[in-house]
N, C-alpha and C positions, 0 to 999 in steps of 0.2 A: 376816801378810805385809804389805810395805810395798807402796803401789800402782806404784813403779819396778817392782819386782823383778817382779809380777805383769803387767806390760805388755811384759818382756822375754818373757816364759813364750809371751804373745798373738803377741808379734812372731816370735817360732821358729816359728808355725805349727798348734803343740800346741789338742786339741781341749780348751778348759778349763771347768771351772765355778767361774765367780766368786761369791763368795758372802761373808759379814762380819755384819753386826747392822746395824740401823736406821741411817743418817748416816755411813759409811765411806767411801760414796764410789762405788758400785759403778755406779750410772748414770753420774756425770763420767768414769771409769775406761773403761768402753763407746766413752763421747762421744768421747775421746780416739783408741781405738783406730780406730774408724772414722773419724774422720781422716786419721789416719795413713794408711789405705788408701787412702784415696781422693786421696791427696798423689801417689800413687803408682798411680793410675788402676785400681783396684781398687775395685769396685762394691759393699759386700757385702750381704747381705739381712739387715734388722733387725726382726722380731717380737718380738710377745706373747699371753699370751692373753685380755688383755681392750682395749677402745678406750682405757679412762685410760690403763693402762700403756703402752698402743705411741706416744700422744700425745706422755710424756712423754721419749721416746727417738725423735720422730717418722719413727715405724715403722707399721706396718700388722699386724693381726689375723691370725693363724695360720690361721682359717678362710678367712678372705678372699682369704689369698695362694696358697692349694692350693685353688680354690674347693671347700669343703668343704660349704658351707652350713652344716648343722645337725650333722654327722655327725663322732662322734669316733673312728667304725673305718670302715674300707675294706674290702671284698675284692677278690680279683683284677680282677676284669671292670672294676669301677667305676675302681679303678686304670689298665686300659687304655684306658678312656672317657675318662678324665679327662688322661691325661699325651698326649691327639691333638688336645683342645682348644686351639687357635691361642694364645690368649691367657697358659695354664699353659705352653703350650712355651717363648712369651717371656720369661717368666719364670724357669721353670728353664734355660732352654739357657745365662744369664748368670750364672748359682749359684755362687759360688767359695769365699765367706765366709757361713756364715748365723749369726746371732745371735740369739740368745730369749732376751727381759730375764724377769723375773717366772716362775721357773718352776715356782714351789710349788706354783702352780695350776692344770697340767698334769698330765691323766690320763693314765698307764701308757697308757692307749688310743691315746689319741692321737700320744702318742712316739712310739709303735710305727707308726702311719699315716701320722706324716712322713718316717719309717726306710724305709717301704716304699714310698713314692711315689719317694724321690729314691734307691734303688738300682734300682728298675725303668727312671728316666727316665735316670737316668745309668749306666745299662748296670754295674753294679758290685756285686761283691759286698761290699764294702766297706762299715760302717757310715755309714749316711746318702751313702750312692752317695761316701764320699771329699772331701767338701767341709769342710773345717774348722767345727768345732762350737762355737760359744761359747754358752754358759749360764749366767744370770747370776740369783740371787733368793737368798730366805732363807728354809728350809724350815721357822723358827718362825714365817713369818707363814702364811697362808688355806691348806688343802690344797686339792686339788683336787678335785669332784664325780665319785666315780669309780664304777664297774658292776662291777670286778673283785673279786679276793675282798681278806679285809680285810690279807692279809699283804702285797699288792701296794699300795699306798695311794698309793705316791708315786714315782715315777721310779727313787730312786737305788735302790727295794730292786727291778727288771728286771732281768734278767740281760744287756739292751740297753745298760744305763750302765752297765756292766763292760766291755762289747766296745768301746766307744765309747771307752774310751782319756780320758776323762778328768783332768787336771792339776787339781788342787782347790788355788783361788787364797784361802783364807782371810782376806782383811783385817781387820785390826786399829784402824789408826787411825781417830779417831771427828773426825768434821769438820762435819756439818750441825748435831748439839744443843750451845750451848753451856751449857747448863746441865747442871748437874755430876749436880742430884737429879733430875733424869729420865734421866739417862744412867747414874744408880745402878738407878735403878727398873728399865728394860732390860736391863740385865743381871740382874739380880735373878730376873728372868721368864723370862730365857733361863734361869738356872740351876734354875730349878724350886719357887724359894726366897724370898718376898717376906715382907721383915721388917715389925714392926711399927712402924720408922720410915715407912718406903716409904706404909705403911697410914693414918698420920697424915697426911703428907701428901696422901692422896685424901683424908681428910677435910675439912682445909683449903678442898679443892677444889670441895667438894659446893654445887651451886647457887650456883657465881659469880659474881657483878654483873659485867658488863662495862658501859662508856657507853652511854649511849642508843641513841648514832649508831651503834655500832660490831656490824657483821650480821656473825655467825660461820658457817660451816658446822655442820651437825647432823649426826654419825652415827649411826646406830640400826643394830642388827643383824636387824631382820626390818623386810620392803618395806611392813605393814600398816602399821606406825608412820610409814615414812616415806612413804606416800599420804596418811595422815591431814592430817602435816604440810602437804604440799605443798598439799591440797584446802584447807588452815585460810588457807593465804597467800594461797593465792589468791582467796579472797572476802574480804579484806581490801583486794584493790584493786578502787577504784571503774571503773566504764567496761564497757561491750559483750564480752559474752561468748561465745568464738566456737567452735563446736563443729565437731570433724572425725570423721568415722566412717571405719571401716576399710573397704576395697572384698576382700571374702574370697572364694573362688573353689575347689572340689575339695570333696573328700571330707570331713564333717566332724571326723574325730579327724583328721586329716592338720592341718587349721588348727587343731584347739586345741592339736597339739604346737607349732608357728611359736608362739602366742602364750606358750605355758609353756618356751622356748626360747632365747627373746628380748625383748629390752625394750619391743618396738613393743604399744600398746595399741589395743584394739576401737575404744576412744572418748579422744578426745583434746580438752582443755578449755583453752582459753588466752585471757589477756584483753595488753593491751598492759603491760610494765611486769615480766611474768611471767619467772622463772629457768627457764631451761632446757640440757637436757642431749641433746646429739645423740647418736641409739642405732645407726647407720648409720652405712658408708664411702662417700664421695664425696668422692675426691681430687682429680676434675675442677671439682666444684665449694666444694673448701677447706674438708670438715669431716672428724671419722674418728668411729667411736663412742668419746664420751667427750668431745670440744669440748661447752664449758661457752658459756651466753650468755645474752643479755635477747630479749623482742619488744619491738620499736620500734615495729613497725605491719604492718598486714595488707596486702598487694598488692593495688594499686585496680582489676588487672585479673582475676587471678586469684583472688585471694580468701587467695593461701599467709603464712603469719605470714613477717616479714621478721627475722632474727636479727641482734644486732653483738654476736659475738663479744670474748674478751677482747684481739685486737689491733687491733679499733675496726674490723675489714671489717665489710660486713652482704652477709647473704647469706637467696636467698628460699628457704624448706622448703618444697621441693614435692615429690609422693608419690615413695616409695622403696618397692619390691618386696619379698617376703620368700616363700621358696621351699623346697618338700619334693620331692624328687627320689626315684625307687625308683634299685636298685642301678643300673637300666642309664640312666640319666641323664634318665628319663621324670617332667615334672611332674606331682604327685599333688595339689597345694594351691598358692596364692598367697594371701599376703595385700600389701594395697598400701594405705600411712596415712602422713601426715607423719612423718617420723623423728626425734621429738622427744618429751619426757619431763619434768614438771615437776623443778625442782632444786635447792630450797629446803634439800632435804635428802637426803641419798646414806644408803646402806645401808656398812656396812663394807668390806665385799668390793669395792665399785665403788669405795673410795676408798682401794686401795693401789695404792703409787707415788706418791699426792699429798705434798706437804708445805704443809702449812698455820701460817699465824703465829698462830690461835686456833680452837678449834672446842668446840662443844657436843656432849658423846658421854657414849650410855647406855647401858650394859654389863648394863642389872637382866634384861636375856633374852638375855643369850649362852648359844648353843648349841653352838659350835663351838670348840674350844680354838684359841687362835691370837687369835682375835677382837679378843682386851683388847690382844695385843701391837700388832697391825697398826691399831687404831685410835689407842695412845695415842703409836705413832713417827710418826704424821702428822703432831705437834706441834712445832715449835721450842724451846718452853721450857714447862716445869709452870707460868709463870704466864698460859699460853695457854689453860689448859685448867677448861672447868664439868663437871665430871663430875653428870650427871642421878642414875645409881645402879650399881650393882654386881651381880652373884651370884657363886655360889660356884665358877664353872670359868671367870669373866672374865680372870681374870689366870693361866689353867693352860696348858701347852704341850702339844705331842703326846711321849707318853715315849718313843717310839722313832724323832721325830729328837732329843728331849733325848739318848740313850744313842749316836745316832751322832755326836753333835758333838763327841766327844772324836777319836774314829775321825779322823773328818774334817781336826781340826786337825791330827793329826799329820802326816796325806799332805800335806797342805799346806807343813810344816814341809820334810819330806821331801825337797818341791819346791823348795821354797828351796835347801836346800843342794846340791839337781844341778843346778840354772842358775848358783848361784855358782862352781861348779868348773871353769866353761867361760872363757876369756879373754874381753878387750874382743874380741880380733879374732878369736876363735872364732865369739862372739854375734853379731857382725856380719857374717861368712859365713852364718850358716845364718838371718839374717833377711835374707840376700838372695836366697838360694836361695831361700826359702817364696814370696818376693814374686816372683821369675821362674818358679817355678814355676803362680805362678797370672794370668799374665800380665801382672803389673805392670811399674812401670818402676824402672830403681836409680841410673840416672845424676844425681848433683846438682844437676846444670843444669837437665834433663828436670823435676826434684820441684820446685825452683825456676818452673819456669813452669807447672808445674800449680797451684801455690799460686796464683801472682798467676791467675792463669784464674778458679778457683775463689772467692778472695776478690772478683775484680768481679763473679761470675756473684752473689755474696750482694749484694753494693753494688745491681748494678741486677734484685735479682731481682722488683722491684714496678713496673718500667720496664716498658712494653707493647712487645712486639715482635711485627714484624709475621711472621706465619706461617700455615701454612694454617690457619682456623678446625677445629673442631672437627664443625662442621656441614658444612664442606665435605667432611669428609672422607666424614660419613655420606651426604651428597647421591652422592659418586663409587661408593659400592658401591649406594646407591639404583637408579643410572644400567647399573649392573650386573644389575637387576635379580633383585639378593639379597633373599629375604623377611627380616619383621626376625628370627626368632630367628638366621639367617646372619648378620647383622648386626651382635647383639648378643655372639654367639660371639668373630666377629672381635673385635669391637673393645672386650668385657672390660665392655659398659657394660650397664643396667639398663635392663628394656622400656620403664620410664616413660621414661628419658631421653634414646632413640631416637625415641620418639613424639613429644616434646618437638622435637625435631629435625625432626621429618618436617611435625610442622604448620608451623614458620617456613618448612622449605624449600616444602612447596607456597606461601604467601604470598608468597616473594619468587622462585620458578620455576613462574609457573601454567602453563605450557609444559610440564614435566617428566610425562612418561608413568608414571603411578604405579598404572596401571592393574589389576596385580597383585598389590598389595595391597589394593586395593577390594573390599569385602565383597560378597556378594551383593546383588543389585537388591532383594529378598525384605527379607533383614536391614536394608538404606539405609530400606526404607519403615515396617517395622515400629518400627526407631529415631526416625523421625520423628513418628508416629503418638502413639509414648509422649512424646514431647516437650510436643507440643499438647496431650495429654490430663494433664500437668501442670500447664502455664501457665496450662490454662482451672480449675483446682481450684485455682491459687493458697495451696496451702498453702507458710507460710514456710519451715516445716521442710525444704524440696525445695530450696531455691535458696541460692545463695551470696553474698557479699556487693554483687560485682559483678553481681548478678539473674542470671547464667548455674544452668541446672538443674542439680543437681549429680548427678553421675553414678550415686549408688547409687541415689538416686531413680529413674532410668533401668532398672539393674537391678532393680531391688521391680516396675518397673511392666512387665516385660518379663517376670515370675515365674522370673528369673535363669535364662531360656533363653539368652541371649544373654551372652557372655563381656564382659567389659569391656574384652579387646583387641579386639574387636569392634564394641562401640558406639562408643569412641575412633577408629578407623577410619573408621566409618560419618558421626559428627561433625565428622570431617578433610576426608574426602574424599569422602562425600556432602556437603560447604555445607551442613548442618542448620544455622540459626540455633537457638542453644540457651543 
């Protein structure tokens, strides 16, 4: 299918999955669409399920956007905890269009969990509460980590992706590889089939020279290779070595799941000069998990690694949360660490969706069929590519989406031929209906000055306007005397970054009555107590670069009676010099 034809399919309204082989086009095709809506004042919600991929359609994480945390099933209760939360209600009450790029990597589970949040929130029995469904991946690349049994593996075999009325938009034309022998090879692997030309040229390929200067990306299919990597670069550069420990909190298996969960590590090692890779969302302050960057330098106040990103902002990593919830919304664990990860070299998995102009990839321990595909379409051209080595399921697919790809094509084809049966002026009744239906606007004029809106809100979107800050806002519920987890409810954001807030506003409102969140007199002296009984032992290991004590040091010396919302508090608003 050509990508007009498949954009009319978008434009009727129809819940579709877009889907094609490596370089067809399926993100531009997305990009497009969601334009288009928003031409026409239409907001729609665009996920995925990992940080690279929502980066690259910048979108936001599936967990993130149902605050999910950690969890890829719901049950009822949590369902009705979760859809009263202030911040999810804001969210879904605007829900018209939802989009998931990358869907291969989605467990049946979790389908099922966004199915059941948005027919609960949106009162509907209706698949996915009624909101137009687009789905968009290639189910040869990464499956997803899934708990169900082995005949459910992947989305389309739910008896959910039948009700759900999907149009399967199959693309054809190939547009990102222009080279002809890797766009042979891809298909080759889609077909099940890799000849012994295909085979020669990996040979070619094995261990090759690139220029000196010229620094590839490395993929590796397991994280031990790629730690190795990263710990090898990084005592390669010369300079002060600065170590960050995680601040952990709860039940111990409750934190060793957060850490086998998620990218965030115990101990975090970075010198200036270091690659790194943000594992955390923070859209207030301009990263998602998956923003790629350097350290420039460590904060002279703080002590946080300062990052520039690759559109040259810099921004300071300071501690970000990470959180285990039981069904009724009670914290069981916290863990709290810079949100950052060396990045010298990516794992396969974390590196679909990318397109890379050359990369170093080692296939001699794939485990996973799919692997060899999803690393070697990152490539622009075979003469991008050092192949490290091979084994014998690197280049294999899964046989039962190889056996549904025919299936597939055909509803596709299918599809083509019921949108071309409908006129110019058919088609464009029923894409005005879909778009008055979901509150858009159709008038020419109207779409007309939403463009020009839209294009100068991009022209001056790095322009400072003035508005309330973001701190004021937290000072006004402060003044309400909201504790912070009301706080952080409302306002969607992380305890650190409330705290964060709450110490500038005591500093610039020492007037402000903040009295209710002040710790006990008991906990103010205890905290002080372990401060001085730091300073005076002077060990370096305790303190941070700016000589302030560092907090976990505070907890070890407190025998982790003391929370670390607690000591932060005590810190803030007991005046402890520390």
């Amino acid at each position: 299918m050509k990508q007009e034809v498949a954009m009319e399919i978008l434009k009727a309204g129809k819940n579709v999955f877009l889907t094609g082989s490596a370089g067809t086009g399926k993100t531009y095709l997305l990009n497009k669409y969601i334009e288009y809506l928003k031409n026409r004042k239409i907001t729609p919600v665009v996920l995925a399920p990992t940080g690279i991929a929502a980066s690259h359609i910048n979108g936001s994480t599936i967990h993130s956007f149902f605050g999910l945390g950690v969890r890829e099933t719901v049950d009822e209760g949590f369902v009705n905890f979760l859809i009263r939360q202030k911040f999810i209600e804001n969210r879904l009450s605007r829900l018209r269009v939802l989009i998931i790029d990358e869907v291969s990597m989605i467990s049946p589970e979790l389908f099922r969990t966004i199915d059941k949040i948005l027919r609960k929130f949106k009162g509907s029995s209706e698949p996915f509460g009624g909101v137009q469904l687009v789905l968009s991946g290639d189910f040869f690349q990464l499956p997803p980590i899934s708990k169900s049994l082995k005949e459910e593996k992947f989305i389309w075999q739910t008896t959910l992706w039948g009700s759900a009325d999907l149009k399967i938009c199959y693309l054809s034309e190939k547009f990102r590889h222009s080279d002809s022998s890797l766009i042979n090879i891809l298909d080759e692997i889609r077909g099940g089939c890799v000849s012994e030309e295909s085979m020669e040229v990996f040979r070619s390929c094995y261990k090759r020279k690139f220029p000196n200067n010229f620094k590839v990306t490395r993929l590796y299919t397991h994280n031990a290779d790629v730690d190795r990597i990263n710990e090898e670069e990084l005592n390669r550069i010369e300079g002060d070595l600065m170590i960050f420990d995680s601040e952990d909190e709860g039940v111990k298996h409750h934190r060793e799941r957060i850490f086998k969960t998620s990218l965030v590590t115990p101990e975090l090692k970075l010198k200036i000069g270091a690659a790194v890779i943000f594992v955390k969302n923070n859209y207030e302050k301009g990263y998602i998990n998956g923003t790629l960057g350097k350290v420039v330098e460590f904060d002279r106040y703080s002590g946080a690694p300062v990052i520039e990103i690759f559109s040259g902002r810099k921004i300071v990593a300071k501690q970000e949360q990470w959180e285990v919830e039981d069904d009724k919304g009670k914290v069981k664990a916290t863990v709290k660490q810079i949100p950052l990860r060396l990045a010298w070299a990516l794992t396969v998995h974390k590196s679909q969706g990318m397109t890379l102009d050359a990369a170093e990839i080692d296939l001699s321990k794939t485990f996973e069929v799919g692997q060899g595909y999803v690393a070697l379409s990152r490539i622009k051209s075979i003469s991008g590519l050092r192949l490290m080595g091979l084994n014998d399921i690197a280049l294999m697919v899964d046989r039962a989406v190889l056996n549904n790809d025919d299936k597939i094509k055909e509803e596709s084809d299918s599809n083509w031929e019921e949108i071309k049966a409908f006129s110019e002026e058919e088609k464009e009744q029923m894409f005005n209906e879909f778009v008055l239906m979901k509150g858009g606007i159709v008038d020419e004029d109207e779409i007309e000055e939403t463009k020009a809106e839209l294009k100068k809100t991009a022209k001056n979107k790095y322009v400072k306007v003035k508005k309330e800050s973001t701190i004021e806002t937290t000072k006004k519920l402060l003044e309400q005397k909201k504790i912070l987890k009301e706080i952080m409810e409302e306002r969607g954001l992380a305890e650190n970054t409330i705290i964060g807030h709450l110490e500038k506003i005591q500093k610039k409102y020492p007037d402000l009555d903040l009295s209710n969140l002040k710790p006990k007199p008991a906990i103010i002296d205890l905290v002080k107590k372990a401060v001085q009984a730091i300073k005076k032992r002077k060990n370096q290991d305790d303190f941070l670069i700016n000589g302030k004590v560092k907090l976990k040091a505070i907890f070890l010396e407190l025998k982790e009676k003391i929370s670390y919302q607690n000591i932060k508090l005590a810190l803030i608003l007991g005046k402890i010099g520390f």
